[in-house]
N, C-alpha and C positions, 0 to 999 in steps of 0.2 A: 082558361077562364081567369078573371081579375081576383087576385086573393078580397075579401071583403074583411076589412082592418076594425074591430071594436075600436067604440071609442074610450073605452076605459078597461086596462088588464092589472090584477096585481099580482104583486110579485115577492114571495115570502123570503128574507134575507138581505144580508148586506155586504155579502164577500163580494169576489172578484167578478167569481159566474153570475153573482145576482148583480153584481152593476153592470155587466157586460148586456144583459137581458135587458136592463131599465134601457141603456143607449140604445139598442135596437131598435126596441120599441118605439122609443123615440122619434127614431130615424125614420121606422114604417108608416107613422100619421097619427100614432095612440094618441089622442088628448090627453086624458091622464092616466097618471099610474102609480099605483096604489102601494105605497110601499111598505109589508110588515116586519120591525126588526125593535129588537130594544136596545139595539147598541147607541150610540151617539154616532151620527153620520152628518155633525153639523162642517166640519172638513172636506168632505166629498164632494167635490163639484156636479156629478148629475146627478145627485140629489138634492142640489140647491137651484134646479131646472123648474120656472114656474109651473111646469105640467106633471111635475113629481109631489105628491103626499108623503108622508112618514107618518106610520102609526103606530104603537104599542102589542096592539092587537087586532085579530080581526074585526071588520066594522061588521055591525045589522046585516048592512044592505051590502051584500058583497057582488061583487061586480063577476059577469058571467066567464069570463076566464082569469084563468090564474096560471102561474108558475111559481112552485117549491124549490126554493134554490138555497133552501139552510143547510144544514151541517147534515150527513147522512142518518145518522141514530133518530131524526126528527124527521125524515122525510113523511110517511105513512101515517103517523099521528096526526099532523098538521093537513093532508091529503082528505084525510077518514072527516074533519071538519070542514076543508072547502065542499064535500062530495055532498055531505049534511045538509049546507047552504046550498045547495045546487049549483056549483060552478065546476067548470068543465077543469081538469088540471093534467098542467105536463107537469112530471115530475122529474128534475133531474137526476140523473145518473148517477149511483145504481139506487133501487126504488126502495132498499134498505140492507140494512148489514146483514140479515138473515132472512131466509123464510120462517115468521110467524101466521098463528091462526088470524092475528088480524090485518096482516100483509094481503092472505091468501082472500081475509073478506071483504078485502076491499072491493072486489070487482063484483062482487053482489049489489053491493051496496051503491056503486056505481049503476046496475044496472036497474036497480029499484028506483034511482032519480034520473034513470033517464039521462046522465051526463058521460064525455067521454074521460077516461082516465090514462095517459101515452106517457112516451117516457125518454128523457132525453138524451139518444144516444146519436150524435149531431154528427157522427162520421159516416152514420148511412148516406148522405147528402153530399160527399165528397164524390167528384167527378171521378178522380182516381178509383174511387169503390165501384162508383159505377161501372165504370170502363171493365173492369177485372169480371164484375159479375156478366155484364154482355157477353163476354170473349165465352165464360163459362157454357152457360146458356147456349150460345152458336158452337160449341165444342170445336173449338177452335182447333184446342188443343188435346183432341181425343178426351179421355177418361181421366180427371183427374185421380192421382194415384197416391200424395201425398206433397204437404204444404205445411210450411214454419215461417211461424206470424211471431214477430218479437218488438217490444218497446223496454226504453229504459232510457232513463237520465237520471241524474244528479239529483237528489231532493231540495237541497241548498238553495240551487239554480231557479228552480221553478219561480220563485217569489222571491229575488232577492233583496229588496225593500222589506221585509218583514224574517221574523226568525220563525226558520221553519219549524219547530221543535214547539210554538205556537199554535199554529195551524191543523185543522182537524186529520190531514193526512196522515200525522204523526199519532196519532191516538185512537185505539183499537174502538177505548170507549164514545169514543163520535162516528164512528163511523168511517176511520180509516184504513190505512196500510195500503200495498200496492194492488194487491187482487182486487179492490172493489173500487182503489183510483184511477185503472189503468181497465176496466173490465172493459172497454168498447171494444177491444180486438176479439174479443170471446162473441160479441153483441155481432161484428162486422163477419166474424167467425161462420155464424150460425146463417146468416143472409145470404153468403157465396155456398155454403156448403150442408146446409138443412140443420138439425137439431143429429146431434152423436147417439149412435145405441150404447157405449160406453165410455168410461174414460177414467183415468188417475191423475192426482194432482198431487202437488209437493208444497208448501210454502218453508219460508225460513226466517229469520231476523238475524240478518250478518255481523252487527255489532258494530256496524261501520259509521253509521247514524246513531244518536242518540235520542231511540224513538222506543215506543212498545210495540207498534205494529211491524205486521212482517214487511220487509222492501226484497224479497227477492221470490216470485213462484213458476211454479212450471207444471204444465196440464197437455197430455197427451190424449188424443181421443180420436175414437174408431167411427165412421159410419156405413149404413149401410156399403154395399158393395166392396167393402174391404180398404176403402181410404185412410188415411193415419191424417192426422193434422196434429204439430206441437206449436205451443204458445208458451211463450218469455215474456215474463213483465217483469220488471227494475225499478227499486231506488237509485241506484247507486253506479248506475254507468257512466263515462265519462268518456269520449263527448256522446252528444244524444242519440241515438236511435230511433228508427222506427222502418220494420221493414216488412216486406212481404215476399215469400217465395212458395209457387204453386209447378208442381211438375205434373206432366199431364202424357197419356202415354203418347201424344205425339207432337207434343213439345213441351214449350213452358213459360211459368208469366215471375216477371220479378220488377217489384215495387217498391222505392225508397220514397218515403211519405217529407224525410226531413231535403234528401239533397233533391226533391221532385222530379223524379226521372221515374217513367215506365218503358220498360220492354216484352214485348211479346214474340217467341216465336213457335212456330207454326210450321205446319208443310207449303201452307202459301208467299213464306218468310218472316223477316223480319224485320219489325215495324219497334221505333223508338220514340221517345217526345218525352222534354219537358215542361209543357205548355202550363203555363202556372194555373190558368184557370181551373186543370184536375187538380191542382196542391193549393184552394184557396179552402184552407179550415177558416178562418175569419168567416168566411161568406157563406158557412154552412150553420152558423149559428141562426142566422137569417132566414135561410131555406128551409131552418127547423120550426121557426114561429111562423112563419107564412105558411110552412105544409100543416101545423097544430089549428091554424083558423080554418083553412080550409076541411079539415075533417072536422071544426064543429060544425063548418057547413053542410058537411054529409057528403063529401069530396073525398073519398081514401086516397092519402099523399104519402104514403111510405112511415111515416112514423111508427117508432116501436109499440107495439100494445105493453099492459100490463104485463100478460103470459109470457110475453119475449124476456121482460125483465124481470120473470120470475125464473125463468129456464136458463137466463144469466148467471143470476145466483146458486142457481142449482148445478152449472158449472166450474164453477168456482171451489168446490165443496168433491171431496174426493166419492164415488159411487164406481158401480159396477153398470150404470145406465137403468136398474130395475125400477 
C-alpha cells in the first residue's frame, strides 16, 4: 500500500535528530513543517526551507502528527501536550529518563483521545535486524542458547563540530549517559528475543570523559527457556563498534552493524553478504516516518509502542524480572 504523507507534521526541537526529521520530511512530500524550539536556528539551512515554520511554542491549531525530538528529561511533558491537542506522536528514543506516574499515564491519555503514541527506535527498520530475526523465526539455527549485543565509540567523535561536554549526552540531568543513548540494542534486544524473566545491570562513569552521566554499562539477562543475552554499551571506545553475536544450538548468526558484513551458519551452511542495503541506518530513518503514517492510518508497520519503551527502561534499571 502507498504510505499517505500529511500535508503538515511538526516537529518539537532543533538538534541533529530533529533536523534530520525536518529533511525527511521534506524529502517524503510534507508541505510544511512545523518547527517548535527556542533556540535561534536562523544559521540552519533546512530550517531556512520555504516549507519549514519555527515557532516558540506550540500553535492552537496543531497539526495531526508530530515528532518530539528535544532533549530526553522533556520528552513526555511535551508528548502529554501534543496527546491534549489530539495529535498522533512519535517520540524519540528513549521515551524518558525514567519510569514516572506520568510516563506510565501517558497511554491512557492517549487512549482517551483516540491518538497513537510510538516511539523511535529506528534500528528495527534495518534490513540487518530484519534478516537475523527471520533466520530466528525459521530456526535456522536450532535453539537459540545465548547472544552478546555490544556498541561503543568515542563520545568526542560523535559530533565533532560541537563540544561534547555541551550536549545533552553528557548530562544525567537532560536526559543523558550511555544507557538511555545507546538503549536500541536493548529495544532490537527484545524484538529478536521477546521481553527477559530476569536480569542485572551495572553502569559506571570511567572518568575518562568529562561528563556526569555514566558512559560505560553492562546488562545480562535470562529468558524464558534458559537463554542468557549480554549487552555492552560505551562512551569511550576507540574505534567504533557495533556488533552482534547469537549462538544457537545448531549453529550461529554474527553481525557487524559498522564494517556491514553478516554471516550465518547453519546445518544448511554457510551463507555471507555485505550488501549495504541491510547496513542503510540513513534509510531507516525514513522507513520510521512512513511506517509512523501508516499506523495513523490503521496500518501496523512495526513501530515501537509506548509499552516497548517503557519495558526499555525498565531494562535499563537493575531487577530480578518481578
Amino acid at each position: 500500500m502507498v504510505t499517505i504523507i500529511p500535508a503538515e507534521v511538526l516537529v518539537v526541537g532543533s538538534g541533529s535528530i530533529a533536523r534530520r526529521h525536518v529533511s525527511n520530511l521534506l524529502d517524503l512530500g510534507v508541505h510544511q513543517v512545523l518547527v517548535v524550539t527556542a533556540r535561534d536556528v536562523s544559521g540552519v539551512p533546512v530550517f531556512s526551507d520555504s516549507r519549514v515554520r519555527v515557532v516558540s511554542e506550540l500553535p492552537e491549531n496543531c497539526p495531526r502528527a508530530a515528532i518530539v525530538a528535544s532533549e530526553t528529561a522533556k520528552h513526555v511533558s511535551m508528548a502529554r501536550n501534543l496527546v491534549a491537542a489530539g495529535a498522533h506522536v512519535l517520540i524519540e528514543k528513549p521515551v524518558d529518563t525514567t519510569i514516572s506516574s506520568e510516563t506510565i499515564s501517558l497511554t491512557e491519555e492517549a487512549d482517551r483521545q483516540r491518538v497513537l503514541v510510538r516511539v523511535g527506535y529506528n534500528l528495527r527498520f534495518l534490513g540487518a535486524i530484519r534478516r537475523i530475526r527471520e533466520v530466528l523465526e525459521e530456526a535456522s539455527i536450532g535453539r537459540p542458547l545465548f547472544s552478546r549485543i555490544e556498541v561503543g565509540q568515542w563520545l568526542p567523535d560523535w559530533r565533532p563540530d560541537r563540544d561534547y561536554r555541551e550536549a545533552y549526552s553528557a548530562s544525567t540531568a537532560r536526559g543523558g549517559g550511555v544507557a538511555l543513548d545507546l538503549s536500541h540494542e536493548l529495544d532490537y534486544m527484545r524484538l529478536l528475543f521477546g521481553m527477559p524473566t530476569s536480569w542485572h545491570t551495572t553502569q559506571m562513569t570511567s572518568g575518562l570523559l568529562d561528563v556526569d552521566a555514566n558512559d560505560v554499562f553492562e546488562g545480562v539477562y535470562s529468558f524464558v527457556g534458559g537463554m542468557l543475552s549480554s549487552v555492552h554499551l560505551d562512551y569511550i571506545e576507540r574505534p567504533p563498534r557495533r556488533r552482534i553475536r547469537i549462538v544457537g544450538s545448531e549453529g550461529s548468526i554474527e553481525c557487524d552493524l559498522i564494517a556491514e558484513h553478516l554471516r550465518i551458519e547453519s546445518p544448511a551452511g554457510t551463507s555471507s553478504t555485505s550488501a549495504h542495503e541491510l547496513f542503510d541506518v540513513q534509510g531507516t530513518y525514513v522507513h520510521e516516518i512512513e511506517a509512523f503514517f501508516d499506523e495513523i492510518a490503521g496500518r501496523p508497520a512495526g513501530l515501537a509502542t509506548l509499552q516497548d519503551g517503557l519495558d526499555v527502561l525498565r531494562l535499563l534499571n537493575d531487577s530480578d524480572g518481578g
